[in-house]
Biopython code that builds the backbone (N, CA, C, O; Angstrom):
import numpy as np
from Bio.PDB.StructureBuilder import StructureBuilder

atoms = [
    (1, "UNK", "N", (22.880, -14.824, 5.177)),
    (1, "UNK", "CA", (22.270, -15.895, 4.426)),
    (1, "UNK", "C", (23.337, -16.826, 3.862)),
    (1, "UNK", "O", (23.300, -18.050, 3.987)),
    (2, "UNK", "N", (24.275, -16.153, 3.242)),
    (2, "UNK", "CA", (25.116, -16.884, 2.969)),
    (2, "UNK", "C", (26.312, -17.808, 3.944)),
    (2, "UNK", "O", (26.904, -18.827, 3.589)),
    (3, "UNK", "N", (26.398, -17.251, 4.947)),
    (3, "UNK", "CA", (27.070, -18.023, 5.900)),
    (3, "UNK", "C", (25.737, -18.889, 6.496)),
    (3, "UNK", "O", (26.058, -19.917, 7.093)),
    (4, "UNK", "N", (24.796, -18.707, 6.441)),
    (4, "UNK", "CA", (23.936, -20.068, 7.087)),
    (4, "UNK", "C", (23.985, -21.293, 5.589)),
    (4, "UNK", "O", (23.850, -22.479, 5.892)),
    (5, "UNK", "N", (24.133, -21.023, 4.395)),
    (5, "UNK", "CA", (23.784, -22.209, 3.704)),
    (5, "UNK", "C", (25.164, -22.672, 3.556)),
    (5, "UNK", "O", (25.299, -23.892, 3.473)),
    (6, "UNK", "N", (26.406, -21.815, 3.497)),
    (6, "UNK", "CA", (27.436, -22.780, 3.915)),
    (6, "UNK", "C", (27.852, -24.140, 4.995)),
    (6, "UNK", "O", (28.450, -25.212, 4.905)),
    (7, "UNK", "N", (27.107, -23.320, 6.071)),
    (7, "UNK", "CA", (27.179, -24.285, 7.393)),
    (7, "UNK", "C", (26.242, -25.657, 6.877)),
    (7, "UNK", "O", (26.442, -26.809, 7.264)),
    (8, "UNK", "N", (25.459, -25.338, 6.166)),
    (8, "UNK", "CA", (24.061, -26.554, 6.273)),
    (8, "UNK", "C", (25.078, -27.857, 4.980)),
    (8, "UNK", "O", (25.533, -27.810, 3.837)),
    (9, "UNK", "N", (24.976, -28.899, 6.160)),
    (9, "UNK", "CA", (25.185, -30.046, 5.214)),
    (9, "UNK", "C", (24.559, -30.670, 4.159)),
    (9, "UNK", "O", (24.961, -31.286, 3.172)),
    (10, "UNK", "N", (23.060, -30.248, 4.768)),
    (10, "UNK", "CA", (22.067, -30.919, 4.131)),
    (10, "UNK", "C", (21.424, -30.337, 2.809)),
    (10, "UNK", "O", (20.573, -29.452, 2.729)),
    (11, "UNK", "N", (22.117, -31.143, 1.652)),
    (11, "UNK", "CA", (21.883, -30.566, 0.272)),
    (11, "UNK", "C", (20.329, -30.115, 0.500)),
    (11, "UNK", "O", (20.037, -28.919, 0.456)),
    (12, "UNK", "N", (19.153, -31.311, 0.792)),
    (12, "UNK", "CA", (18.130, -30.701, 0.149)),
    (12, "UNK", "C", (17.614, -29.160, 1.103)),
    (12, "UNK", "O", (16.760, -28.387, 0.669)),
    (13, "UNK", "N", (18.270, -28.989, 2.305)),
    (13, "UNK", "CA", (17.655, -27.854, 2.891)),
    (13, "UNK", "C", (18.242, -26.725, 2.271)),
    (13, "UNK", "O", (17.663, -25.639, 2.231)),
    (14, "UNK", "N", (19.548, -26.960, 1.706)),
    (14, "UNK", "CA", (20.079, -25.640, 0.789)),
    (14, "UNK", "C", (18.890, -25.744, -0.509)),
    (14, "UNK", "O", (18.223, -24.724, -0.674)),
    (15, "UNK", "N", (18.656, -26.716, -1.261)),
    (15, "UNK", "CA", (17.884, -26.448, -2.040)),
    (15, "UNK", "C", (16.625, -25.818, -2.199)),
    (15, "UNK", "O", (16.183, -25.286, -3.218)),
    (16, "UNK", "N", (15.992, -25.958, -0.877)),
    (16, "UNK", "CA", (14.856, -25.379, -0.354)),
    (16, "UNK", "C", (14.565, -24.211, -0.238)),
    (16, "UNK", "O", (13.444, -23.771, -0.492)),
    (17, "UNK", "N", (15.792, -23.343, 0.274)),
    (17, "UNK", "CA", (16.301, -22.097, 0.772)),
    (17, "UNK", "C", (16.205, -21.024, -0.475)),
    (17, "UNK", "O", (15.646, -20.005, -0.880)),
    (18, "UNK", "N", (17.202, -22.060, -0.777)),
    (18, "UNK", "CA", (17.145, -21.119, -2.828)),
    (18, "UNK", "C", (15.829, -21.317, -3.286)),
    (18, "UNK", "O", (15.326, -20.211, -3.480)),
    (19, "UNK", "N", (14.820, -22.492, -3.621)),
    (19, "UNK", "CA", (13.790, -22.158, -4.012)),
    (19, "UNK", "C", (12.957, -21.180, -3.555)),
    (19, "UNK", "O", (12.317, -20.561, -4.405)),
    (20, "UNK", "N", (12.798, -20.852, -2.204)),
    (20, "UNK", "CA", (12.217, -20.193, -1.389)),
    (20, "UNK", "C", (12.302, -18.679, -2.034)),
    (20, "UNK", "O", (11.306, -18.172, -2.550)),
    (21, "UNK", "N", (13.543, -18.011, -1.966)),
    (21, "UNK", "CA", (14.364, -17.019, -2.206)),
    (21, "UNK", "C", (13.647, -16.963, -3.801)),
    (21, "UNK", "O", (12.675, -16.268, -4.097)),
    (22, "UNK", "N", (14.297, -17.763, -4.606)),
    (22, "UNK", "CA", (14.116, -17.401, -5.994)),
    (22, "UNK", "C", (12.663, -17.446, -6.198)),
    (22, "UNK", "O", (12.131, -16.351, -6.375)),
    (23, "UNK", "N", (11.757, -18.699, -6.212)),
    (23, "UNK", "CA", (10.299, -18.406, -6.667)),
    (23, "UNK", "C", (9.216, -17.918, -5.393)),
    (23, "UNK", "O", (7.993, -17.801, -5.458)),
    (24, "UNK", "N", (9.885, -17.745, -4.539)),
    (24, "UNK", "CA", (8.614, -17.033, -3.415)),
    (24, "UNK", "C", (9.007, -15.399, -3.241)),
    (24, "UNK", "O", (8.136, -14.531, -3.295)),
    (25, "UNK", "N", (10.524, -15.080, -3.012)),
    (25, "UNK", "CA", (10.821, -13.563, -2.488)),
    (25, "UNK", "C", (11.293, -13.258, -3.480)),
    (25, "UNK", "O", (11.020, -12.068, -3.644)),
    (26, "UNK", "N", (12.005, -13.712, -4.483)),
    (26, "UNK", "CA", (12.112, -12.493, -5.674)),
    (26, "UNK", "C", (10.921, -12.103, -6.211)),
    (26, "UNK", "O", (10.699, -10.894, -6.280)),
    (27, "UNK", "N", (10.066, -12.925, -6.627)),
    (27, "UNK", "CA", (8.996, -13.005, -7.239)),
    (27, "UNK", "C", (7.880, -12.144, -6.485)),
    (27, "UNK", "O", (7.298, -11.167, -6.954)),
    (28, "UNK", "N", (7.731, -12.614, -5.430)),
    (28, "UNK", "CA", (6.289, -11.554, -4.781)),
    (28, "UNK", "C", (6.752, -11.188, -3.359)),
    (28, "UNK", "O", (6.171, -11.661, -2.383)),
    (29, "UNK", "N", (8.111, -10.091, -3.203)),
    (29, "UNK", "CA", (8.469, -9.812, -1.762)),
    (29, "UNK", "C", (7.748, -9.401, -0.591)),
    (29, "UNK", "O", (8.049, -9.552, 0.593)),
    (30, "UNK", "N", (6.537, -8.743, -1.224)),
    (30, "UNK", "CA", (5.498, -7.693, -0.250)),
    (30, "UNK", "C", (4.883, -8.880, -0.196)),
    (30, "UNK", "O", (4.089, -8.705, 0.728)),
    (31, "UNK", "N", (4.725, -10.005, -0.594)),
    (31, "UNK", "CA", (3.874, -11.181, 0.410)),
    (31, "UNK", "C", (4.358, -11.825, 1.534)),
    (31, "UNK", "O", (3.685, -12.702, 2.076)),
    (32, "UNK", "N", (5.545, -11.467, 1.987)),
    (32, "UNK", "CA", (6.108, -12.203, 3.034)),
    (32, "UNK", "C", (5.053, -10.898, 4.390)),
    (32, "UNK", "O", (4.225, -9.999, 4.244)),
    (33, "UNK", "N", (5.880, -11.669, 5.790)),
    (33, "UNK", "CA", (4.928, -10.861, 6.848)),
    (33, "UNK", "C", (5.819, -9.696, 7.050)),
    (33, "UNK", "O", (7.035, -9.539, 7.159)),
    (34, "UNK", "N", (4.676, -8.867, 7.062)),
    (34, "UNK", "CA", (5.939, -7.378, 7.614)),
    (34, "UNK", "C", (5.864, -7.306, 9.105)),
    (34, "UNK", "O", (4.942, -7.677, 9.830)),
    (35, "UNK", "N", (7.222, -6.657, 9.487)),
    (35, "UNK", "CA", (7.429, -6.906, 11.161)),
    (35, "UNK", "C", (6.857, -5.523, 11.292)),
    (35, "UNK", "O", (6.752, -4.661, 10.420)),
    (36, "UNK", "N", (6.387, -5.471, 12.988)),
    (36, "UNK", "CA", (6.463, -4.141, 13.363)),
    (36, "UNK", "C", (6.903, -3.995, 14.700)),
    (36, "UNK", "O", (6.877, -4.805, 15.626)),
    (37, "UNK", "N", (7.412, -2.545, 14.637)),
    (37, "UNK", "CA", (8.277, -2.382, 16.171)),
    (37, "UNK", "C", (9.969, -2.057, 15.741)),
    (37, "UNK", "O", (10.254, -1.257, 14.850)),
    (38, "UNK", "N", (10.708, -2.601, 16.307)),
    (38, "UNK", "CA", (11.657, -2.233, 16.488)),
    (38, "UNK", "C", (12.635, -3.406, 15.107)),
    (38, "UNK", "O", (13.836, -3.639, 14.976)),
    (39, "UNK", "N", (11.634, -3.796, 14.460)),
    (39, "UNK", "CA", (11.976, -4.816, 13.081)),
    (39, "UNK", "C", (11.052, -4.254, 11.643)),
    (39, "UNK", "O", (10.863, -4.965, 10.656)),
    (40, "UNK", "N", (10.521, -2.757, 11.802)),
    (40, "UNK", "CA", (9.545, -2.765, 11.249)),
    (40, "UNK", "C", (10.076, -2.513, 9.579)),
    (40, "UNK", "O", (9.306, -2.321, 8.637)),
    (41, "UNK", "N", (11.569, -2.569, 9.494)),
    (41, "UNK", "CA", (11.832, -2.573, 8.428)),
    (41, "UNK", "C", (11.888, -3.901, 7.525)),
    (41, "UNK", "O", (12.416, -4.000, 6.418)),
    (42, "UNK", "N", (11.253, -4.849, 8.219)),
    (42, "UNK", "CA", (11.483, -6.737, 7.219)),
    (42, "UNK", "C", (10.671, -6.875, 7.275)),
    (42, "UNK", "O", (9.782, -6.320, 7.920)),
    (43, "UNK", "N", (10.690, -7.991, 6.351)),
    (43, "UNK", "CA", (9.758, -8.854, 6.319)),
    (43, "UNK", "C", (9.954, -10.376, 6.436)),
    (43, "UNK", "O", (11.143, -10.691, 6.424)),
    (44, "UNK", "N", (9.328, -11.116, 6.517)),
    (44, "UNK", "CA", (9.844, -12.532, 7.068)),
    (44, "UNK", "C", (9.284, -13.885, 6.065)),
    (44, "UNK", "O", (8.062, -13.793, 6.177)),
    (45, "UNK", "N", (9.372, -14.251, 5.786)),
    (45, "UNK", "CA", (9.008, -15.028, 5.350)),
    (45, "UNK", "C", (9.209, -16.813, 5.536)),
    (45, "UNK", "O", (10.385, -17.175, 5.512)),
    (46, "UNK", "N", (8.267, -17.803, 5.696)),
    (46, "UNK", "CA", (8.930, -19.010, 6.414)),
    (46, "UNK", "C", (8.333, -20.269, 5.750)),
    (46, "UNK", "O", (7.298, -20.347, 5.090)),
    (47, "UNK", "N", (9.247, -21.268, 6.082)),
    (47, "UNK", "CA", (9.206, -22.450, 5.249)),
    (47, "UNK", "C", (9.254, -23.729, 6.163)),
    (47, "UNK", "O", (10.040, -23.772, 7.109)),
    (48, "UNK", "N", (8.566, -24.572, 5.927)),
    (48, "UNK", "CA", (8.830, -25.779, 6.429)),
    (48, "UNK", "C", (9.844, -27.041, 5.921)),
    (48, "UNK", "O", (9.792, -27.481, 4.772)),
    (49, "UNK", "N", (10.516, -27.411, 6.665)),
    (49, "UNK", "CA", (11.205, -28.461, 6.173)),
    (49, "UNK", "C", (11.942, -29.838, 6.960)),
    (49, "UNK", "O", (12.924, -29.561, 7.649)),
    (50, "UNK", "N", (11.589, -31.080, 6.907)),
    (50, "UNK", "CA", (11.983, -31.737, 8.128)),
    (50, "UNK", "C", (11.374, -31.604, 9.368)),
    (50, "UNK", "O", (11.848, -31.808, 10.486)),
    (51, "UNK", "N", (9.981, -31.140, 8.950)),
    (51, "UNK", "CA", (9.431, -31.133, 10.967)),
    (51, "UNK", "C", (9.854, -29.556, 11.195)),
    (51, "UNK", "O", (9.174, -28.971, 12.038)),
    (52, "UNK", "N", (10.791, -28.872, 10.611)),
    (52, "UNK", "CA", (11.457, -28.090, 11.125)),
    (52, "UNK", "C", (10.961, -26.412, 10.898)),
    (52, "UNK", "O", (10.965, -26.291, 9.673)),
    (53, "UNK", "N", (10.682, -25.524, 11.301)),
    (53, "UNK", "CA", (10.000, -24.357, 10.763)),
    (53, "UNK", "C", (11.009, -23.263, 10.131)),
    (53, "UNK", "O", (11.082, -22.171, 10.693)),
    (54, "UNK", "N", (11.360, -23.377, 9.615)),
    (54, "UNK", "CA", (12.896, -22.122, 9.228)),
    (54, "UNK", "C", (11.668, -20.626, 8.678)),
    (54, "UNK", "O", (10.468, -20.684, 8.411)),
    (55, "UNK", "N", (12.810, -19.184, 8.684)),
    (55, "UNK", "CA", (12.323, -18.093, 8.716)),
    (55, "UNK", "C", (13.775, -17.605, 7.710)),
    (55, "UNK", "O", (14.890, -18.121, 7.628)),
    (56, "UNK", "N", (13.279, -16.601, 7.147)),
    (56, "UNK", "CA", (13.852, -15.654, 6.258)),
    (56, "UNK", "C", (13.451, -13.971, 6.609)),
    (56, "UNK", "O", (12.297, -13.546, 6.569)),
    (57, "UNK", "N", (14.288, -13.392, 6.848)),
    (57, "UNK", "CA", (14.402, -12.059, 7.244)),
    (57, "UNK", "C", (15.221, -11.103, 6.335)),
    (57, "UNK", "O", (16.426, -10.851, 6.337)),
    (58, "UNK", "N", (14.079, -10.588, 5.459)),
    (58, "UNK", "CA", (14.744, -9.522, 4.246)),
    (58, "UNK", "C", (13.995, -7.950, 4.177)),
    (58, "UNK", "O", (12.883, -7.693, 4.638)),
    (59, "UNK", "N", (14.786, -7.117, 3.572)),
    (59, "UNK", "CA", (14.392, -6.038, 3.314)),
    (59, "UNK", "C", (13.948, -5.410, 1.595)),
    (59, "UNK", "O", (14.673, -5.594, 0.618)),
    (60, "UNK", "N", (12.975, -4.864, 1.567)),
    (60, "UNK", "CA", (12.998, -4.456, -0.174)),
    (60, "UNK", "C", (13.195, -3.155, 0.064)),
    (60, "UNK", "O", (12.671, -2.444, 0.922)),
    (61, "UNK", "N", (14.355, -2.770, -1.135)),
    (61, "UNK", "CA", (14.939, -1.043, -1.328)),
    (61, "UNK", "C", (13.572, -0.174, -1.750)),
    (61, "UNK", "O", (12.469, -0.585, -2.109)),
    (62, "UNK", "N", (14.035, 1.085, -1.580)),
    (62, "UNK", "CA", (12.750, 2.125, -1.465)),
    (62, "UNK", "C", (12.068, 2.241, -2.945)),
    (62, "UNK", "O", (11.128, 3.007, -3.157)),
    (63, "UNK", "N", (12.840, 1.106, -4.297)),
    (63, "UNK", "CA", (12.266, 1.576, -5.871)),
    (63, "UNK", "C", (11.375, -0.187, -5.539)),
    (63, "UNK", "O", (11.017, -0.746, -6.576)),
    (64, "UNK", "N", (11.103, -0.859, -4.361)),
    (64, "UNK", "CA", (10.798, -2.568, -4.725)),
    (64, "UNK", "C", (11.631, -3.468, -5.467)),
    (64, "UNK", "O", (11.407, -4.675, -5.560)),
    (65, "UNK", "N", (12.602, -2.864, -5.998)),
    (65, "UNK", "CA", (13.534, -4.366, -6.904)),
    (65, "UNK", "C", (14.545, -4.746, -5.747)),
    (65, "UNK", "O", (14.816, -5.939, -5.613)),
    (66, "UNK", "N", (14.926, -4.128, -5.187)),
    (66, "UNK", "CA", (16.272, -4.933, -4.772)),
    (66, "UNK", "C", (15.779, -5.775, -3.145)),
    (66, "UNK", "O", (15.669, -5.169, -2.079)),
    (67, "UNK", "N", (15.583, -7.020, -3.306)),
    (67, "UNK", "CA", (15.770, -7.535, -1.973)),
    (67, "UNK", "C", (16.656, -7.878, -1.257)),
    (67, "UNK", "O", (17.374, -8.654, -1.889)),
    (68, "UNK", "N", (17.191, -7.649, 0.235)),
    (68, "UNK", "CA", (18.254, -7.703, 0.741)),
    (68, "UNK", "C", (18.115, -9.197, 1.630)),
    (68, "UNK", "O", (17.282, -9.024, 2.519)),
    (69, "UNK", "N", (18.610, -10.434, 1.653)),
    (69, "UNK", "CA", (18.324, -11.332, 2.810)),
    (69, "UNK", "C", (19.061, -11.090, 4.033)),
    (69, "UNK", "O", (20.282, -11.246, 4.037)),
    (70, "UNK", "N", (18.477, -10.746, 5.006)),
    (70, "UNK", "CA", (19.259, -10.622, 5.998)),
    (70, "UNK", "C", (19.880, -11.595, 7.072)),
    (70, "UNK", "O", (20.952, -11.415, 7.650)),
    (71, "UNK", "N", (19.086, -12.573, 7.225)),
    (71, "UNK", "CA", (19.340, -13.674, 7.939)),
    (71, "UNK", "C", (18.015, -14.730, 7.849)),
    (71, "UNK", "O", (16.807, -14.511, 7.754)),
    (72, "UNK", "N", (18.813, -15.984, 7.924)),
    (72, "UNK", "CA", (17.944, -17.384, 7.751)),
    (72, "UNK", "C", (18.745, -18.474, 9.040)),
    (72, "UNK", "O", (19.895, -18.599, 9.459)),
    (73, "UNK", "N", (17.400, -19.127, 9.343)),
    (73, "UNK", "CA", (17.521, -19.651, 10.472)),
    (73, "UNK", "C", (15.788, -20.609, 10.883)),
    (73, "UNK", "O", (14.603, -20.483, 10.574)),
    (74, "UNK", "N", (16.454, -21.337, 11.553)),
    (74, "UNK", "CA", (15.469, -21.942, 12.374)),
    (74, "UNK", "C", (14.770, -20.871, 13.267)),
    (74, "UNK", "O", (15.403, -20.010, 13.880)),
    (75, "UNK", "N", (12.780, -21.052, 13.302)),
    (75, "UNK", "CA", (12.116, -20.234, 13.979)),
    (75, "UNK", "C", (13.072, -20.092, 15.491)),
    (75, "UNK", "O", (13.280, -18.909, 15.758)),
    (76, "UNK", "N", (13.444, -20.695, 16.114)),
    (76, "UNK", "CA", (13.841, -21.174, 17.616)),
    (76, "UNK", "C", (14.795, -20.027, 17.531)),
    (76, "UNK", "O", (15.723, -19.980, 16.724)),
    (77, "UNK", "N", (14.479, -18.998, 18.513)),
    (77, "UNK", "CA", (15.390, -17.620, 19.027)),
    (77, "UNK", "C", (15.787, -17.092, 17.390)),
    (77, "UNK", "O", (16.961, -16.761, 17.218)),
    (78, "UNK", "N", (14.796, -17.006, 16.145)),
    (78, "UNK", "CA", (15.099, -16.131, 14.738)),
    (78, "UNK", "C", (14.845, -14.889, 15.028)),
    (78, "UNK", "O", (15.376, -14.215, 14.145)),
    (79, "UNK", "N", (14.207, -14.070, 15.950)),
    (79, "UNK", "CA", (13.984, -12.721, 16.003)),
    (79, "UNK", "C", (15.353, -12.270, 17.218)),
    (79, "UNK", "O", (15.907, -11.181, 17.065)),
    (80, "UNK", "N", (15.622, -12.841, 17.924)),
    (80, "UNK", "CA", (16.452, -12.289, 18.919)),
    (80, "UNK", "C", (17.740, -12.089, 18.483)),
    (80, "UNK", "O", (18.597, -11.281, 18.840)),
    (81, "UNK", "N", (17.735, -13.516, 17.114)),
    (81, "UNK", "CA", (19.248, -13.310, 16.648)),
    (81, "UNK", "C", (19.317, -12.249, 15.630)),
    (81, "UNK", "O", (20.214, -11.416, 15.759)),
    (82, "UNK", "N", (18.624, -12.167, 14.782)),
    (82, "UNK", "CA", (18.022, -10.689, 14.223)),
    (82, "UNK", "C", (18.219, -9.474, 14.731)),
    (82, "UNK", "O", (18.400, -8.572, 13.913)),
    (83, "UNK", "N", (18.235, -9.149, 16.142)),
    (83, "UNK", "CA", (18.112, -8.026, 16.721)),
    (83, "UNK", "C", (19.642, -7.765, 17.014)),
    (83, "UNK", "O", (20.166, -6.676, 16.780)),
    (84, "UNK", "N", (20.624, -9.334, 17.784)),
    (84, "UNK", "CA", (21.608, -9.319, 17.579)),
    (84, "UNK", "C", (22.575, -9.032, 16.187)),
    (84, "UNK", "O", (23.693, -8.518, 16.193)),
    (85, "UNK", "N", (21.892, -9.464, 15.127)),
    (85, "UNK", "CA", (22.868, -8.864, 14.033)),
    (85, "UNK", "C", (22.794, -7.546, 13.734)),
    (85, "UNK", "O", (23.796, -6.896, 13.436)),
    (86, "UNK", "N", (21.196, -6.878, 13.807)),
    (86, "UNK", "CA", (21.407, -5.362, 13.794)),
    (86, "UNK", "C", (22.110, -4.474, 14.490)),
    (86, "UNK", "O", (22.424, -3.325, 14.179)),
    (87, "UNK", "N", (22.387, -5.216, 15.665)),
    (87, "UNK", "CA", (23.012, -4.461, 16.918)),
    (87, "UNK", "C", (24.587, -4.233, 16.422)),
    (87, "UNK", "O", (25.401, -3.384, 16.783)),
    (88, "UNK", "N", (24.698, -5.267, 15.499)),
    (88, "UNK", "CA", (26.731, -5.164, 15.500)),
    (88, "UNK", "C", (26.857, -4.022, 14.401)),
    (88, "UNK", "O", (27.967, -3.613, 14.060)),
]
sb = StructureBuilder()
sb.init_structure("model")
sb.init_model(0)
sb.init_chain("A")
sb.init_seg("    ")
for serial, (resi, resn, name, xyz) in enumerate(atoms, 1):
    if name == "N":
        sb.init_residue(resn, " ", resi, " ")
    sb.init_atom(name, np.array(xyz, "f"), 0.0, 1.0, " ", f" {name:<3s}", serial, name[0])
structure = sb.get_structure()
């Protein structure tokens, strides 16, 4: 997560990101979508911005407080690269 909002030039899509994070997934994590299969440990959650569909891929620890972001990205290949970061 943090190496994707470094890369992003675009102030307001970092701003977006953090809102997202702070008043949508800290706040109510078990509302994002839960994956199943071979992702069945996230959940996803997604935002529009610019035409553009972006996705958030996090985990909540086994007590519900701690959310982990795992990766953020444009919908376009977000699960494959996902599978690639679990893989390393």
């Amino acid at each position: 997560m943090i190496k994707f909002l470094k890369k992003q030039k675009d102030q307001q899509l970092k701003k977006k990101c953090l809102n997202v994070i702070y008043d949508e997934i800290a706040n109510h994590p078990d509302k994002g979508l839960a994956k199943r299969g071979d992702l069945s440990e996230f959940f996803t959650q997604g935002f529009r911005y610019a035409q553009v569909t972006y996705r958030m891929a996090y985990t909540i620890d086994d007590v519900g407080d701690i959310v982990v972001i795992f990766l953020a990205g444009s919908h376009e290949n977000f699960y494959e690269e996902l599978k690639r970061v679990l893989a390393r």
